[in-house]
C-alpha positions in Angstrom: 104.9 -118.6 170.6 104.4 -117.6 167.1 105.9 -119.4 164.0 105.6 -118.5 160.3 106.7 -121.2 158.0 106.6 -120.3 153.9 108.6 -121.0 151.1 111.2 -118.5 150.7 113.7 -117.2 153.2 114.1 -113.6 153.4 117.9 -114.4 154.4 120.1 -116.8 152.9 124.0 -117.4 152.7 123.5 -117.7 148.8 122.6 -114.9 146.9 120.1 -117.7 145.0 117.8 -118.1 147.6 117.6 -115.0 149.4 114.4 -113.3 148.6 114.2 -109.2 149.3 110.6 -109.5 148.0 109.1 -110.9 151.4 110.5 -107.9 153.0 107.1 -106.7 154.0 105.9 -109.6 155.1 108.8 -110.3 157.6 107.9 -106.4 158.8 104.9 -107.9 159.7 106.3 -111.0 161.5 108.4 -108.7 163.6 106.1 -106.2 164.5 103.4 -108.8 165.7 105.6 -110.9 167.8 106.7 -113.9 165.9 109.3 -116.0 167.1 110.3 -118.3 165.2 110.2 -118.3 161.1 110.7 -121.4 159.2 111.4 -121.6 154.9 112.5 -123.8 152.4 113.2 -122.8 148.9 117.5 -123.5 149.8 118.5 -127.4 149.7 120.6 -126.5 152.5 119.7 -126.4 156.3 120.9 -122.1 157.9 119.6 -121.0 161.2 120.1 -117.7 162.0 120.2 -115.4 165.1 117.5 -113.3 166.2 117.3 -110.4 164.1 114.9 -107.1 163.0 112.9 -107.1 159.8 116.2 -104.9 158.8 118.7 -108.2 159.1 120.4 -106.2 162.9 120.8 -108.2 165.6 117.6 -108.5 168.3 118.5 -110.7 170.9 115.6 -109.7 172.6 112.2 -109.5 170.0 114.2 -111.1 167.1 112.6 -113.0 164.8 115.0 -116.3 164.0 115.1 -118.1 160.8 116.3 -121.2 160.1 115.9 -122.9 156.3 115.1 -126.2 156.2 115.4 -127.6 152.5 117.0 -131.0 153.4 114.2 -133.4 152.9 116.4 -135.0 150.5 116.7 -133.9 147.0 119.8 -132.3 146.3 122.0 -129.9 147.6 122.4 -126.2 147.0 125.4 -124.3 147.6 126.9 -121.3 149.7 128.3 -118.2 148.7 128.9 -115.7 151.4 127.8 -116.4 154.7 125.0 -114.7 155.5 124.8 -111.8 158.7 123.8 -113.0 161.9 124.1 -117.0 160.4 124.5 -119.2 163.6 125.5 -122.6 161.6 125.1 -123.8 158.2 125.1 -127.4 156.3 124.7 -128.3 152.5 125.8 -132.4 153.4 123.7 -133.8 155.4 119.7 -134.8 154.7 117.4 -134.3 157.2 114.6 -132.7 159.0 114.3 -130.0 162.0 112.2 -131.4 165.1 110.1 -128.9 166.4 108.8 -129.7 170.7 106.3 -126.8 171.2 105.0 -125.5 174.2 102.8 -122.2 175.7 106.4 -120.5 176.6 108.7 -122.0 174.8 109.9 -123.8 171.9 112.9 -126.0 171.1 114.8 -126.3 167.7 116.7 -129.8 167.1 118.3 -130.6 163.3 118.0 -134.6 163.1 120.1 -136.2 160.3 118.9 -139.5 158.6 120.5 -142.4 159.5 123.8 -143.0 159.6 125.2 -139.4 159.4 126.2 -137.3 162.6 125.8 -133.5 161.8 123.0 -132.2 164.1 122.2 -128.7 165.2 120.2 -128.4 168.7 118.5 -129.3 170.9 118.4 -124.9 171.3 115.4 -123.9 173.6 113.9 -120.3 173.7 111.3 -118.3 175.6 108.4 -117.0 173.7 108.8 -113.1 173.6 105.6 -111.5 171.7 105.5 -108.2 170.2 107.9 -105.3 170.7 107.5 -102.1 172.7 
């Protein structure tokens, strides 16, 4: 599998954080194959569905985001939910557990103690690049 992980999401269910200008960069991700593509920027935890570099639906060479930006500053807020946004949180700190292997990966939000909101454990295939 491939993962990217920077600091801004190219989607976001906030007008704030989502950031057009890494456009070309998620081309990139999407053309070579990457799977999975992590970001922070948001003090809010998304994950979104597999999608083209165009924000469609790709079920099958998607790239899927999730932001991650619950380490336990603050919170951001929503405005309108995002296309193709699985799940979405702005309560509850935490961080997103990553178990990698040659095929596969497996996404799991785990919230600090003594709060319940978790997302996962979601397990996907690695795909590669696009015909």
């Amino acid at each position: 599998c491939t993962i990217v992980f920077m600091h801004h999401p190219r989607w976001a269910s906030s007008t704030t954080f989502a950031t057009a200008e890494v456009q070309a960069i998620v081309q990139a991700m999407y053309d070579y194959g990457v799977e999975l593509y992590l970001a922070g920027h948001a003090h809010f935890y998304e994950r979104f569905a597999r999608q083209n570099a165009a924000g469609n639906p790709d079920a099958t060479y998607g790239v899927r985001e999730i932001i991650t930006g619950v380490g336990g500053r603050d919170f951001s807020g929503f405005n309108t939910v995002a296309a193709n946004s699985e799940v979405r949180q702005n309560n509850t700190f935490g961080v997103l557990k990553l178990t990698l292997s040659a095929n596969q990966y497996t996404i799991q939000f785990v919230p600090i103690a003594g709060s319940s909101w978790t997302d996962g454990p979601i397990t996907e295939s690695c795909h590669g690049p696009h015909p």
